[in-house]
Steps between C-alpha positions, in 0.01 A plus 500: 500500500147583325396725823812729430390477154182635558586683747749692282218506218277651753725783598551584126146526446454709797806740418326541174146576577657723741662725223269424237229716745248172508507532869327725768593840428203754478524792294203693617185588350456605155435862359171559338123484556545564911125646524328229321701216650413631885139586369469137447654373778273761697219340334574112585508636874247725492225193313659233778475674758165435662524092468853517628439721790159278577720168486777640683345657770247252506699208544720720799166590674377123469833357654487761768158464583493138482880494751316743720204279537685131537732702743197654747289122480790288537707739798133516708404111425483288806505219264852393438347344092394832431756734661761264289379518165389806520831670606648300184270629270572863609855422427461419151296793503763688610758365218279584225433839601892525568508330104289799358630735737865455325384420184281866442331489135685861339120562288310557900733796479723578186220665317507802784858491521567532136241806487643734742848471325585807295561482139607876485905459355632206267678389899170475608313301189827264500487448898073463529565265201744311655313445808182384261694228371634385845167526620383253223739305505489422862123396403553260268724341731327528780192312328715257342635379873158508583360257284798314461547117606719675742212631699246257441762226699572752791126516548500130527773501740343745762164287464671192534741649809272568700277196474816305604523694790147453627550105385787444669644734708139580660351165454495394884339818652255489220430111593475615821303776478312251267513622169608321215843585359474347191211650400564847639856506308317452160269780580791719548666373221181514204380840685888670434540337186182573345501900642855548337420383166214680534740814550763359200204419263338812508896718506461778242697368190466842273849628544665214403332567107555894542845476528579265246224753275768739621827369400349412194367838404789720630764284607633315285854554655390231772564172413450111644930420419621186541799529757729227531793498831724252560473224808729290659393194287416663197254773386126653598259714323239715570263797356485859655427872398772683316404862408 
């Protein structure tokens, strides 16, 4: 009896957030100050631009340099220790370049695509403005993913992957070949680990204060809203962007 009590309660609530216009619905960017609002976002790109692009293609030229290498000593390796831990390393190699690779940081690049946009018609100010904001947005959350917790475990679990495999799905050729698979699974797992924190550690973190400098200076449309929808067994709540 209390779940279809709540559950009624919950639809109500949802009905009237719904009509009330607490919900999702964006309305589009605001009139006004278009040439100072891209000229700043122009200059948060164009000031992050060198540490970004370093980090980013950095960190892709590192991975791929460092797969390449684990790849050519492990494939031409007589020695069946080497040729296994080796061809695991290149494979977490491989993931975090594939990580970066779909994860591109906007500032390596924004800065040049936000220049060549005309601002020649009102269409055009509104459209290279719009495509600013996206642009820092996509930043911030970019660097937020990053850095978050999120990331930092996902590191841990490709370290930690493939040190199991070398421990125990490897462990008898590397006995036989004899190597020790105990101690050549930690060395996989401290060498990953430590490179990709090295990587998260040292993750630009600038865009994440530009755009809430942003929304603060000219948006104060968007807002953190509470949103509350209804669940089978009762209610849940959670913050996101309303414009």
């Amino acid at each position: 009896m209390n779940r279809k009590i709540n559950l009624i309660l919950s639809l109500l609530i949802f009905l009237f957030l719904c009509i009330t216009g607490s919900g999702y619905a964006a309305e589009g960017l605001p009139a006004g100050n278009e040439i100072e609002r891209i000229s700043y976002i122009q200059k948060e790109f164009d000031d992050s631009r060198l540490y970004n692009s370093i980090w980013w293609y950095g960190w892709m030229g590192i991975y791929g340099g460092t797969a390449a290498v684990s790849f050519s000593i492990g494939l031409s390796s007589d020695d069946d220790t080497v040729k296994i831990t080796q061809v695991v390393s290149g494979i977490q190699s491989v993931i975090g370049l594939a990580g970066l690779a779909l994860s591109p940081m906007p500032p390596a690049y924004a800065g040049s695509e936000l220049r060549e946009m005309p601002v020649s018609t009102p269409d055009e100010k509104m459209l290279k403005l719009s495509r600013g904001e996206k642009l820092l947005q996509e930043t911030a959350e970019v660097q937020e993913f990053g850095s978050s917790w999120i990331t930092h475990f996902l590191n841990l679990a490709v370290g930690a992957s493939g040190a199991l495999v070398i421990w125990k799905v490897y462990d008898d050729e590397i006995d036989d070949a004899g190597g020790d698979p105990d101690k050549e699974a930690l060395n996989n797992f401290l060498l990953s680990f430590i490179i990709g924190e090295m990587q998260i550690f040292s993750q630009p973190t600038g865009g994440i204060k530009a755009w809430t400098r942003y929304r603060e200076l000219f948006r104060p449309d968007i807002n953190s809203r509470i949103i509350i929808v209804p669940q089978y067994n009762g209610l849940a709540a959670g913050a996101v962007y309303t414009f």
